[in-house]
N, C-alpha and C positions, 0 to 999 in steps of 0.2 A: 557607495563608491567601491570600485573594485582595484584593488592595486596588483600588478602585473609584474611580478617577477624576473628580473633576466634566467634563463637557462643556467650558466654559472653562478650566482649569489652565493654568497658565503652562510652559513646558518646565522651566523653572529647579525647577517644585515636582516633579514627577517627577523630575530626579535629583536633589535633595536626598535624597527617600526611597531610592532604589536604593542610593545610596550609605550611607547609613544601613544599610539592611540589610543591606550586604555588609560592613562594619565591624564586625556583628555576627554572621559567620561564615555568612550568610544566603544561599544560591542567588538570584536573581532570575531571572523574565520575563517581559517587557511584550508586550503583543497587544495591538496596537490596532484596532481595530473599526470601522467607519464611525459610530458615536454615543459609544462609549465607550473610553478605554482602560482596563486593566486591568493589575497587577502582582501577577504571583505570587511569594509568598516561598515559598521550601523547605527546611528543614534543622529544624530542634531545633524543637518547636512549645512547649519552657517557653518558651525563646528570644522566638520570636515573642508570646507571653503577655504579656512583659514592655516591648513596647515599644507607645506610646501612638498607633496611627498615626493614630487619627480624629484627633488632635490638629493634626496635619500641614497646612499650607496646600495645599489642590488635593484634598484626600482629600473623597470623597462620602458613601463605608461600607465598612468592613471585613467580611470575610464566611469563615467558615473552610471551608476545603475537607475535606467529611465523607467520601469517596470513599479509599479506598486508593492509586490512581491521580490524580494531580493536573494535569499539565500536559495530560494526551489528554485530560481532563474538559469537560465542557458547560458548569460551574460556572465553570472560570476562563477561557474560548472562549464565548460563547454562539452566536459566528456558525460558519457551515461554513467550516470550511479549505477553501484552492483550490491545490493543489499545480502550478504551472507549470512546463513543458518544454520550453523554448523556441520560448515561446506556446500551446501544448498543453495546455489546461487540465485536471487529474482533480480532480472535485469542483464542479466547477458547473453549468450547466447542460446542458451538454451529456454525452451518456454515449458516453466513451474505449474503445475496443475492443484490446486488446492479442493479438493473434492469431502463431500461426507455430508448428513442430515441437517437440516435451518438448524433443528434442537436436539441436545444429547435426551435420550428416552430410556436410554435400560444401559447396562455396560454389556449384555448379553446383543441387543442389538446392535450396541454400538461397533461389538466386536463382529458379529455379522455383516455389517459395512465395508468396514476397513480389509478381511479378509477377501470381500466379493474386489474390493477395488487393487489390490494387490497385485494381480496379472497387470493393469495397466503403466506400474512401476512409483506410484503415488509417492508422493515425499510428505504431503503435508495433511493433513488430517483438519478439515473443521466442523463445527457443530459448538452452538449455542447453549450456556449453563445458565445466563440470564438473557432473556428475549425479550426485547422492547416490543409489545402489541400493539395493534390499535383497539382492541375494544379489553377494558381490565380482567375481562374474566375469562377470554383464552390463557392457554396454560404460557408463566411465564418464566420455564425453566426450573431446572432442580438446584440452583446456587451452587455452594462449594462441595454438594455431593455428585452434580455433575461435571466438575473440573476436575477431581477423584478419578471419574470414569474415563475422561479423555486422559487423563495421565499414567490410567493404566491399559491403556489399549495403547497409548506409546511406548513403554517397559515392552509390550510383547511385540509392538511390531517396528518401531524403529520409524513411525512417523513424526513427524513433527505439529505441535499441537498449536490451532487457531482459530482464536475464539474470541467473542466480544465484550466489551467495556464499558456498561453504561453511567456507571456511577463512580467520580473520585472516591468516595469512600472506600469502593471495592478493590483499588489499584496493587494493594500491594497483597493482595487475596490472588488475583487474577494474577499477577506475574508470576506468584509461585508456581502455578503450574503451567499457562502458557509460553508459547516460544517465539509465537507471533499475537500482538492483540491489538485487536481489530475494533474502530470505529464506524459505528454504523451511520446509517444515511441519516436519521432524525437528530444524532448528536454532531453533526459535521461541525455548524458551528455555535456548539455550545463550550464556547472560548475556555470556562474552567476548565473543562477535560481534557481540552486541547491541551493544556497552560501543563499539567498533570503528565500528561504522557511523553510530552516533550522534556520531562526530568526524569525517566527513566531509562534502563539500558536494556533496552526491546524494539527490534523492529514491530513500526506500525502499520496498517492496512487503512486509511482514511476513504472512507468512501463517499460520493458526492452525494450532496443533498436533491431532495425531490425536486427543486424549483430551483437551484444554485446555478449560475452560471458558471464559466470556467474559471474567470477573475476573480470567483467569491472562494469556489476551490480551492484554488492555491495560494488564497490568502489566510485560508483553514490551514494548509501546511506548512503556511509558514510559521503559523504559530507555535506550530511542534518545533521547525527547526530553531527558532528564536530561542528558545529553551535550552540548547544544546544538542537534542536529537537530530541527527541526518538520518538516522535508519526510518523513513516515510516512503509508502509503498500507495501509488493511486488508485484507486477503484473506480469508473466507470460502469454504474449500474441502471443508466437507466432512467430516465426525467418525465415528470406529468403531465403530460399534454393533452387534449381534447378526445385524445383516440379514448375505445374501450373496448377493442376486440384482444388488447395484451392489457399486462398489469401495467407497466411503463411503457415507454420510449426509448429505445435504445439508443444512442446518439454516438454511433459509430463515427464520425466523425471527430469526436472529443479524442478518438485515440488519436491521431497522426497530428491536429494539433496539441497535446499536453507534450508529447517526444516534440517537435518544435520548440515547446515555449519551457518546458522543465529540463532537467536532465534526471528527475526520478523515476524509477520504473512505476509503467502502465498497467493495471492489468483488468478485466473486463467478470461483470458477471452477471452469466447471461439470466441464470434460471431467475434473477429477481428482476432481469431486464423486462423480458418476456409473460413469468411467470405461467409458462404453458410447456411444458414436457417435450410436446410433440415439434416447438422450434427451438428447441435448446440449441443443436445439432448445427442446424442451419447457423447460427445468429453467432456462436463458436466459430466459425472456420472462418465466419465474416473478421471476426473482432483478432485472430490469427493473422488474415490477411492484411488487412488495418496495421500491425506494429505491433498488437497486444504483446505485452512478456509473460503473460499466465490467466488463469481461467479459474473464476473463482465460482464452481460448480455445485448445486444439489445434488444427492447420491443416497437413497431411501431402496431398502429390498423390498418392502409392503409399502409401496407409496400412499395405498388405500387405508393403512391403517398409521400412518405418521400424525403425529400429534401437531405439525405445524409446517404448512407450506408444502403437502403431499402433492398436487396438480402439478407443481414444476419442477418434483424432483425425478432423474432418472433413474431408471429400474440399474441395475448392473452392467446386463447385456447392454442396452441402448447405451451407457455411458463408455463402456470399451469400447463399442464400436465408433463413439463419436470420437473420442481420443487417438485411434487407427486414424479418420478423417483427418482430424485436423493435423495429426503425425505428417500427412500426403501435404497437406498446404505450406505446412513451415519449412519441410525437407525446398517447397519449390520456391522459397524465398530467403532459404539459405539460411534457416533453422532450422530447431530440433526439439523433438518433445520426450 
């Protein structure tokens, strides 16, 4: 159930209600809006049946939330979330490019990345310190001597660092030095970590499972938000289907419905959509055109000699030049990169 606030309310009539509902065993959470605020209750819906809230001073209309998913909903958010990063906005107007290696390999080349990507105005730096493989005996990652290395190629260059999380145990490892931390496709819905990052004070990156539909998606984020976290950031990567001439499916369509059906920011990545270098470019200016709010990119100077996921990472040049591209697309849809 979502309770709708008049435009005037007094603060005193908003927590009267909060409190109310939390007396009654009731979740809450307020979003406020630039016209409206709004209160979601969460728990027992007899529960919420039973209590009067039109009655309430400051109450406008009660409205029940029909969605499986309720706090990622449009219904109880109707504006866009704008997830900040110390001042880095994902989700507004501007579209966030998150670029850099599947896996941190050297801080030598890590810093060779980050330099090569620099002309293109980068803000956010990723690269993997633990890599979920599929076969055990690819390399998987340097642990907390590669979190080291991203955390000192952000000291020199002022990016911001995003990287992934595979294990609750590792949570509070990983926060120390990421800025962003990032849930990968195999743990989408593996609920304890969801349960984990949704109590901590980090924006998340969640990105869709191999087979998941969009329903199972966002009922992965909601997990986080349930927790307390709003800072939940979508990833469209890509789904398994029958083809074999890409690694995935890209399911450009999931963008313009999640903006429909969420109010969290979108954002798209191609290199593990595809996993082919040479449509990175293309599949980019699609997922721009689509709604995307950012590009969550491969970026390797010896893609021949990368330790993980070399075939679809872009060389430097190709990756500035795709950024130019898609620069042209968002400029004609009334964005900006």
């Amino acid at each position: 159930m979502i309770i709708v606030m008049r435009p005037e309310h007094e603060e005193e009539d908003l927590v009267r209600i909060v409190r109310r509902l939390e007396d009654m065993g009731l979740r809450t959470h307020i979003s406020k809006g630039e016209h409206r605020t709004i209160v979601g209750a969460i728990g027992d819906e007899r529960i919420i049946a039973e209590i009067p809230m039109e009655s309430f001073p400051g109450v406008e209309k009660v409205l029940p939330i029909l969605k499986p998913y309720k706090l990622v909903s449009r219904e109880f958010k109707p504006e866009n979330s704008v997830v900040s990063i110390d001042g880095f906005e994902i989700g507004g107007n501007k579209i966030q490019i998150i670029a850099g290696p599947c896996a941190v390999e050297s801080r030598e080349v890590l810093e060779e990345i980050a330099e090569a990507m620099e002309p293109a105005g980068v803000h956010f730096l990723r690269g993997g310190a633990f890599k979920p493989r599929t076969s055990p005996y690819a390399f998987q990652g340097w642990g907390e001597k590669g979190l080291k290395f991203l955390a000192g190629v952000r000291d020199r260059t002022g990016m911001k660092i995003v990287t992934e999380l595979m294990d609750p145990r590792d949570t509070v490892l990983v926060c120390k030095y990421a800025d962003i931390v990032q849930i990968g496709t195999r743990n989408m819905q593996n609920f304890r970590l969801l349960t984990e990052v949704g109590n901590i004070d980090k924006p998340v990156i969640l990105k869709r499972g191999l087979c998941a539909t969009i329903k199972e998606f966002l009922m992965s984020a909601e997990y986080i938000m349930a927790q307390g976290n709003d800072k939940v950031i979508l990833c469209e990567r890509g789904i398994r289907t029958f083809e074999t001439e890409t690694r995935n499916t890209l399911d450009i369509s999931a963008v313009p419905l999640l903006k429909l059906l969420t109010h969290l920011p979108v954002i798209v990545d191609p290199s593990h959509a595809v996993g082919r270098a040479d449509l990175v470019t293309a599949v980019s200016r699609a997922a721009i055109a689509a709604g995307a709010d950012g590009l969550l990119v491969e970026v390797h100077v010896r893609p021949e000699e990368a330790m993980s996921d070399g075939p679809q990472s872009l060389r430097p040049k190709a990756f500035l030049s795709m950024v130019e591209q898609c620069g042209r697309v968002a400029e004609a849809i009334g964005r900006v990169i």
